[in-house]
C-alpha positions as CSV (number, residue, x, y, z in Angstrom):
1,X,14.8,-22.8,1.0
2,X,13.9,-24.4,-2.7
3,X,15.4,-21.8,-5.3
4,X,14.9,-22.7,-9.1
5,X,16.4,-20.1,-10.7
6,X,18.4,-20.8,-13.4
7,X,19.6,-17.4,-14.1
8,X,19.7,-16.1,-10.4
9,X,23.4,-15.2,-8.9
10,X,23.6,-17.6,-5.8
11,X,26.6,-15.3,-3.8
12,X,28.4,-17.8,-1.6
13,X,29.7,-16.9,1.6
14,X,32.9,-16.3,0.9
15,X,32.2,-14.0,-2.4
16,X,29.8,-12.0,0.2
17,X,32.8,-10.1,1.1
18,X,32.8,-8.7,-2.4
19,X,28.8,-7.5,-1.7
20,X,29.6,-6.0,1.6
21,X,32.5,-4.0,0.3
22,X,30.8,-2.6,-3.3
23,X,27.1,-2.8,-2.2
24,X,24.7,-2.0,0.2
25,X,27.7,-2.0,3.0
26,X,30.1,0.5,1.6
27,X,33.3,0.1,1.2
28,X,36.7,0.2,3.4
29,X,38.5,-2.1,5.7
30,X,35.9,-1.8,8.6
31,X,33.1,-3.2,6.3
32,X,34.4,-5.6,4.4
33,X,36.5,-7.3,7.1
34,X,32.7,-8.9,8.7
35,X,31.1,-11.4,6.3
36,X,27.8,-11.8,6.8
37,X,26.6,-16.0,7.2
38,X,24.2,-15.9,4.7
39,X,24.2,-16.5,0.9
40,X,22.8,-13.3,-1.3
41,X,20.7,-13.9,-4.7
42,X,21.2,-11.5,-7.1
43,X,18.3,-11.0,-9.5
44,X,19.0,-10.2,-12.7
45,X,18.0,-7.0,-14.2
46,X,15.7,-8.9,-17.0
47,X,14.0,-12.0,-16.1
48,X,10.4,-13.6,-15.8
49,X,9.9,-13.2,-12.0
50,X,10.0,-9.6,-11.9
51,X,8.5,-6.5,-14.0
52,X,9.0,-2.8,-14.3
53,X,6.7,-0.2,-14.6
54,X,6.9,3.9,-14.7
55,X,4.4,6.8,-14.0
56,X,3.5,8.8,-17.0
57,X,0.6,11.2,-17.2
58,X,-1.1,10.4,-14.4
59,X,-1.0,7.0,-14.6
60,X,1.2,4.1,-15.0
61,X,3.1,2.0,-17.8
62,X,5.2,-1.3,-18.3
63,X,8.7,-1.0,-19.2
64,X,11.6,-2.4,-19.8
65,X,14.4,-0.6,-17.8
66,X,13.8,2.6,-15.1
67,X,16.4,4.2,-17.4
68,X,14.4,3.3,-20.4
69,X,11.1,4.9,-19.1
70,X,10.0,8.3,-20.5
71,X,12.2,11.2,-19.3
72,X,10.5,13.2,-16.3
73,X,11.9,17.0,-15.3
74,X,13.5,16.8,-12.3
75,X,11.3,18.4,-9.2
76,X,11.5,18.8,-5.5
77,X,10.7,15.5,-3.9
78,X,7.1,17.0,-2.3
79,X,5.9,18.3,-6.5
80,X,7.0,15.2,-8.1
81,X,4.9,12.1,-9.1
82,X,6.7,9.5,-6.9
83,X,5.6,6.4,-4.2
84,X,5.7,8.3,-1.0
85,X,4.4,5.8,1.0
86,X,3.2,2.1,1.5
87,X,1.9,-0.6,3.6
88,X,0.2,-3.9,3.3
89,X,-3.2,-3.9,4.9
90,X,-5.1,-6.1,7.5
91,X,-7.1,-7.5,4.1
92,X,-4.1,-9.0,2.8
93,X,-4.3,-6.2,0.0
94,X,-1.0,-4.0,-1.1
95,X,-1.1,0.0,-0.8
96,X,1.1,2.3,-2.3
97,X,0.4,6.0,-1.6
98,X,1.6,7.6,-5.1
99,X,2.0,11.3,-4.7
100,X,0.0,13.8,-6.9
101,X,-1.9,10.9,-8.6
102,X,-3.4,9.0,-6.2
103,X,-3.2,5.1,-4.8
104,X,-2.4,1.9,-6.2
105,X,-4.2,-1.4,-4.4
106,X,-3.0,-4.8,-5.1
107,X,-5.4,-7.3,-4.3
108,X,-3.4,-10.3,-4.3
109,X,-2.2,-9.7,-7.7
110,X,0.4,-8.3,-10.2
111,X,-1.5,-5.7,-11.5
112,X,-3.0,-3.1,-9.5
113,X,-6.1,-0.8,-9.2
114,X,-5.4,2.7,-9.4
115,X,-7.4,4.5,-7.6
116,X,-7.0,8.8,-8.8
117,X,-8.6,12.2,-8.1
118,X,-6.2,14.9,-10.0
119,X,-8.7,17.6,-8.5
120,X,-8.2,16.4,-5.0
121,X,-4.0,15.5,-5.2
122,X,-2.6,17.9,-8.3
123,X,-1.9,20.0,-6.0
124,X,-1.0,18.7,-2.6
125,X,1.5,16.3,-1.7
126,X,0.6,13.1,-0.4
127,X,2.0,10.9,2.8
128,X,1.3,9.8,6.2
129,X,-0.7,6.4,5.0
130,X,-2.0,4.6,8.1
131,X,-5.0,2.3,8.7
132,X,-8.0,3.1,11.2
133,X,-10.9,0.9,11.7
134,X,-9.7,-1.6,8.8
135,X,-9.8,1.5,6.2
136,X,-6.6,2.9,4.5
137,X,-6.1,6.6,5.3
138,X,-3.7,9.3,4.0
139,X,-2.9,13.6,4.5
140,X,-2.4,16.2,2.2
141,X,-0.2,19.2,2.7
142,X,1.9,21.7,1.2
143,X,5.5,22.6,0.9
144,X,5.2,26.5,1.3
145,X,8.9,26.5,-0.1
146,X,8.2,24.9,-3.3
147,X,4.9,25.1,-4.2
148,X,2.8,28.5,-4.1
149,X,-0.4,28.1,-6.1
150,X,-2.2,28.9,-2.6
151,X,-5.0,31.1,-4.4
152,X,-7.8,28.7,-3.8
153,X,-6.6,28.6,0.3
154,X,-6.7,32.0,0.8
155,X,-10.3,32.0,3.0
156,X,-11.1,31.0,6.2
157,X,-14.1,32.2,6.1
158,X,-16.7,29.1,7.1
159,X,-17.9,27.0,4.1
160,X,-14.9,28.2,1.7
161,X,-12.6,26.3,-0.1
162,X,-9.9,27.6,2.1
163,X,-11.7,26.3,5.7
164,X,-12.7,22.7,3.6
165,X,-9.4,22.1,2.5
166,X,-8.9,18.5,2.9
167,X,-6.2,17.0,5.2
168,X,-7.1,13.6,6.0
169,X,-8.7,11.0,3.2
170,X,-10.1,8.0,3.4
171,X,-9.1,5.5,1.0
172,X,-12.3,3.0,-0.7
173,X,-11.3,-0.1,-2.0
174,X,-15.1,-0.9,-2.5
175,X,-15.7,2.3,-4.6
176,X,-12.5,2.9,-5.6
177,X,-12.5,6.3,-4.6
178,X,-11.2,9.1,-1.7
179,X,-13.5,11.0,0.6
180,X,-12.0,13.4,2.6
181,X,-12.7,13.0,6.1
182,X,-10.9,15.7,8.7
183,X,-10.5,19.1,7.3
184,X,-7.6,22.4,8.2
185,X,-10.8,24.1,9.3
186,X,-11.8,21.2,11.8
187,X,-7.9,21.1,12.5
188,X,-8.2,25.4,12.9
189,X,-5.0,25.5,10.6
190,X,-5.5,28.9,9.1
191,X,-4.5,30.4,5.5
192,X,-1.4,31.3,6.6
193,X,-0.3,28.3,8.2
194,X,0.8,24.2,6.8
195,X,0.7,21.6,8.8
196,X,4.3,20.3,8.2
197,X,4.3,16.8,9.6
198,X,2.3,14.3,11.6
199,X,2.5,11.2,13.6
200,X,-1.1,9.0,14.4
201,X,-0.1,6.5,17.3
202,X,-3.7,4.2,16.6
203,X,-5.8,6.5,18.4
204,X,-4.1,9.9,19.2
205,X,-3.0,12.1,16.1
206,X,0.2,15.0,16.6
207,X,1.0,17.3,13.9
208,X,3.5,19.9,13.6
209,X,2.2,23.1,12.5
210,X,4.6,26.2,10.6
211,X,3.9,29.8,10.1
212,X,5.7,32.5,9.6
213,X,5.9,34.5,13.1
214,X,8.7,37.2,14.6
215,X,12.0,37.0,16.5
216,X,11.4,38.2,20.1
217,X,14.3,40.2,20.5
218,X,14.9,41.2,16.9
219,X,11.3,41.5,15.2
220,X,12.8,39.9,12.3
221,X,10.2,37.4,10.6
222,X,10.9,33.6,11.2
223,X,9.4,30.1,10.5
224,X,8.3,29.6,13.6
225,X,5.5,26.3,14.3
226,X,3.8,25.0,16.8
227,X,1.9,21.3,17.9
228,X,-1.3,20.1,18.4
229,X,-2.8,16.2,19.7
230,X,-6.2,16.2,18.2
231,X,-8.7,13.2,17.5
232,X,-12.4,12.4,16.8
233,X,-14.4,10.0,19.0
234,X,-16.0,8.7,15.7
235,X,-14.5,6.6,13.5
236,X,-12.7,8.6,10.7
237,X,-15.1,6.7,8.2
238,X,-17.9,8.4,9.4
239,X,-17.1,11.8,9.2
240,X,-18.0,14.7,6.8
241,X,-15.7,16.0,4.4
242,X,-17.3,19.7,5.2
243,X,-15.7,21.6,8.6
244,X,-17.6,21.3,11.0
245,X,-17.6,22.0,15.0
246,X,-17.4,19.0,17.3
247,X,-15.7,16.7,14.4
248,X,-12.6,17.1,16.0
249,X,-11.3,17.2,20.0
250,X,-7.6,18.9,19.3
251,X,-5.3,20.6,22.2
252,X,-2.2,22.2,22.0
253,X,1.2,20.4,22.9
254,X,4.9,20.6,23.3
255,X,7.6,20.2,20.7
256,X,9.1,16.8,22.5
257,X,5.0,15.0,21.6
258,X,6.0,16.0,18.5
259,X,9.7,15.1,18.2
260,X,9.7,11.8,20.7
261,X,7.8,9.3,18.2
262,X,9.6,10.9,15.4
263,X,13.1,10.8,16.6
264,X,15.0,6.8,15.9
265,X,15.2,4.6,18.5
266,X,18.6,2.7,19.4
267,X,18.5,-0.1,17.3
268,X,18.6,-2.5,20.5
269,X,15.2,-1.6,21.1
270,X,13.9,-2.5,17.9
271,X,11.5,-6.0,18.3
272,X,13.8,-9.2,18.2
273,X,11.9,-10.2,15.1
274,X,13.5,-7.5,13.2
275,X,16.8,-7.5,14.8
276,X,17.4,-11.5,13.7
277,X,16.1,-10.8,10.4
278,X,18.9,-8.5,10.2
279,X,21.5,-9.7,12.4
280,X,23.9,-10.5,9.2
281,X,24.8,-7.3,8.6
282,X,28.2,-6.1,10.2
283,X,28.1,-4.6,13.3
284,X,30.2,-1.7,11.9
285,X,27.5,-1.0,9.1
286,X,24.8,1.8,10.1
287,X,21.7,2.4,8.7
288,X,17.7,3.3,9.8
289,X,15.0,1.2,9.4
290,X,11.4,2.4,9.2
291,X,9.1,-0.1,10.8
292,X,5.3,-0.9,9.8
293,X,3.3,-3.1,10.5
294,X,0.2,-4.4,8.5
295,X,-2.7,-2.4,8.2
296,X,-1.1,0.0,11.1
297,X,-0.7,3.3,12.1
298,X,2.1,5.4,11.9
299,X,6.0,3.7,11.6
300,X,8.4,3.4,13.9
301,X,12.3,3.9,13.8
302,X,15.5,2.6,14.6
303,X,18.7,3.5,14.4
304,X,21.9,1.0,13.6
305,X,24.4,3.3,14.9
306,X,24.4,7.0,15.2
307,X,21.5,9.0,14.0
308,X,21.1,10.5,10.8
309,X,22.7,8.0,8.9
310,X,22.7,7.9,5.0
311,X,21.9,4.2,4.5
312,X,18.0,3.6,4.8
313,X,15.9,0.5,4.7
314,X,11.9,0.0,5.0
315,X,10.9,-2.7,6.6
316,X,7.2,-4.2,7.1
317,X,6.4,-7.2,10.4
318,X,3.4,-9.7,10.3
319,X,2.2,-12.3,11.7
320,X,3.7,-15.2,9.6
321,X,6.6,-12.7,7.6
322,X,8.9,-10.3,7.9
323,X,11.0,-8.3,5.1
324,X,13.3,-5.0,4.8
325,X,14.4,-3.4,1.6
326,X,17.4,-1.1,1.4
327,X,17.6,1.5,-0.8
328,X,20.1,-0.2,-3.2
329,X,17.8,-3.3,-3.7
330,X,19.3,-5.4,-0.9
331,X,16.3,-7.7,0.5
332,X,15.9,-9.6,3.8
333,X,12.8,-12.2,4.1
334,X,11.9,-14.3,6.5
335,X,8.9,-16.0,7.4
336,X,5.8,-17.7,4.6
337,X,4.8,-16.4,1.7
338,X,0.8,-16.3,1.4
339,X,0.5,-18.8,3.4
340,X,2.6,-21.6,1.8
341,X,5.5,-23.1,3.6
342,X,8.0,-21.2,5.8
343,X,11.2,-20.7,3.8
344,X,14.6,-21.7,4.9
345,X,13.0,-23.0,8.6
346,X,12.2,-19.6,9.4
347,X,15.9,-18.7,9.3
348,X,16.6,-15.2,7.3
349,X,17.3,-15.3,3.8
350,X,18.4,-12.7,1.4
351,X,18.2,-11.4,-2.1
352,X,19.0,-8.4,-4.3
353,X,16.8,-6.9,-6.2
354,X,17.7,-6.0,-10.3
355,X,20.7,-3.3,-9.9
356,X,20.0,0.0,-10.7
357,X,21.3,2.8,-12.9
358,X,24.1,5.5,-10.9
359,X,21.5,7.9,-8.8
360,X,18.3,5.5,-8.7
361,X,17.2,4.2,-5.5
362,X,14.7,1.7,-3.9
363,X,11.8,3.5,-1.8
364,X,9.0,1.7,-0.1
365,X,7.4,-1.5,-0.6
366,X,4.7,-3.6,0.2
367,X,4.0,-7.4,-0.1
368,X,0.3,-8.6,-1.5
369,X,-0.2,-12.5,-1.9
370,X,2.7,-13.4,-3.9
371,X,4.4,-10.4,-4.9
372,X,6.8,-8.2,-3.5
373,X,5.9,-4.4,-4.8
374,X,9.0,-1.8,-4.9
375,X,8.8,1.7,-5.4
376,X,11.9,3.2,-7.3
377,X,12.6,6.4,-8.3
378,X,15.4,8.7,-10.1
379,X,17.3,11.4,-7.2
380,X,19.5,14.5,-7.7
381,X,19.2,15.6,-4.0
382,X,16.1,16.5,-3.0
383,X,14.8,16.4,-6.3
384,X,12.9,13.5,-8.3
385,X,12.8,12.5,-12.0
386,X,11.9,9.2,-13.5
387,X,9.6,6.7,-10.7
388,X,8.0,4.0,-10.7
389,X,7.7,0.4,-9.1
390,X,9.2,-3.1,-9.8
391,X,6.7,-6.2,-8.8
392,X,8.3,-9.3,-8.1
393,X,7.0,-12.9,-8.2
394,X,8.0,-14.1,-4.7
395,X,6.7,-17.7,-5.5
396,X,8.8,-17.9,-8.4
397,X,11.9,-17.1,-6.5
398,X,11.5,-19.4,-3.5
399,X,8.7,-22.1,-3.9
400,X,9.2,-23.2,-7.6
């Protein structure tokens, strides 16, 4: 592995100790008694590899520091402008899934298109991004909790807003636009009901489905849901964005369809790609991983120890790399970069991205040609503030 730079932090193996103790690893004698055999770069918070940007008003700026970005009220993490999700696709391109404002595509470079409808996301939060057919997909949904402005759902009557209510949306790098594709009327979700999660599995879709229904014994109103597998025999691409009858084959199901592909697997089971590129972290520490794969469907997950564990990581496998962020910037890499020669002999190597401010954290990421793209946002518990994304010149770290 060639590194030339000047300002970077090369961590030794021996002042790794320090890392796992006060970083990513937490801190007490079970942690920082296992060193991990492998040297961590810090990257410095301002430097030429590496720039910030923020999201303000529906769109997206350079700046100098998260902390120095335009203050943002702080919201529930499902109304708040934030990446919620993001993936490199089969073309090489990277896709970040940017709630309430739309998507960001880079195409093998720095900057990226934004692609926006605020009619179609202002009001809907946006996740679930997963590839079908080559194309780039994402849902929409609403948090009944926090947001209420449900007037324009209200009918499910045919042909109303409320049975044409968008769920699943294509995304068009051609025409840089979205067209809806599956509707809650093809799905028969009515007024009164949000579809609270889902899982697509490359050819099968299973979504969890809330409404408010009654206590058997007491007759006391409860959330209550239920599950359904649905799927078109078209491809996605070629469907209307109107409900219609025969778009959709959907069945009911149990709770465990739902629950199974949801629920972390034991770490052990993860693919043996991913557990090397990881092997240098202790043992004793325990996180989840979230594991994509380019131009995929839904992620997979593992657990490093028990379930439920704070410490989270994304991670994304392809053919010729592999990498996994952690939330506090931590970064493991192996594999080629665009193409260019495999760093380190295909042996893991690991870097830290620019430290951020007391309750700011990493999200998800994607890599496009050259440049490693890294959501961040601002967090007070299950509320976001401040967000945006840090690019990072991947060439410039390792190959020059």
């Amino acid at each position: 592995m060639k590194l030339s730079r000047r300002n970077a932090l090369i961590i030794s193996i021996l002042a790794s100790v320090s890392f796992i103790s006060e970083g990513c690893f937490g801190g007490g004698e079970k942690s920082s008694s296992a060193v991990p055999d492998i040297e961590i770069m810090q990257i410095p918070q301002r430097s030429g590899d590496h720039f910030w940007y923020s999201f303000v008003n529906g769109g997206f700026v350079q700046t100098s520091l998260p902390q120095n970005s335009a203050i943002q009220s702080m919201k529930p993490w499902t109304e708040s402008v934030r990446i919620s999700d993001a993936d490199t696709g089969l073309d090489g391109n990277g896709y970040l899934l940017v709630n309430h404002i739309g998507a960001l595509v880079f195409e093998k470079k720095t900057t990226p298109t934004l692609i926006n409808d605020r009619q179609l996301l202002s009001r809907s939060t946006a996740s679930n991004l997963i590839f079908s057919g080559g194309n780039a997909y994402f849902t929409l949904s609403r948090n009944s909790l926090f947001n209420s402005d449900s007037d324009e759902y209200d009918s499910d009557e045919p042909g109303s807003i409320g049975s044409n209510r968008p769920y699943l949306v294509r995304i068009s790098t051609e025409n840089k636009l979205f067209y809806p594709c599956v509707t809650y009327g093809d799905l028969g979700i009515g007024s009164d009901e949000e579809i609270s999660g889902s899982y697509f599995d490359g050819t099968d879709w299973i979504s969890s489905i809330k409404f408010d229904g009654r206590d058997d014994v007491t007759g006391k109103e409860k959330v209550s849901f239920r599950y359904i597998k649905w799927n078109s025999l078209r491809d996605f691409a070629a469907l209307s964005a109107q409900t219609q009858d025969g778009k959709i084959s959907s069945e009911e199901c149990v709770e465990e369809q739902y629950r199974a592909p949801n629920t972390p697997s034991p770490f052990p089971a993860a693919p043996l790609r991913l557990r090397e590129l990881l092997s240098p972290i202790p043992d004793s520490f325990d996180f989840t991983v979230t594991l994509r794969v380019p131009g995929g469907d839904s992620p997979r997950y593992f657990s490093h120890g028990p379930i439920g564990s704070s410490t989270n990581a994304n991670a994304i496998i392809s053919d010729g790399w592999i990498c996994a962020v952690f939330a506090d910037g931590t970064t493991y890499f192996a594999g080629a970069v665009d193409g260019r020669n495999v760093i380190n002999n295909g042996k893991t190597v690991a870097f830290r991205l620019p430290r951020l401010p007391k309750n700011y954290f990493y999200s998800n990421f994607c890599i496009s040609g050259d440049c490693l793209v890294v959501g961040w946002e601002e967090n007070d518990f299950y509320k976001t503030g401040r967000s945006g994304f840090i690019t990072v010149d991947m060439a410039e770290l390792f190959y020059k």
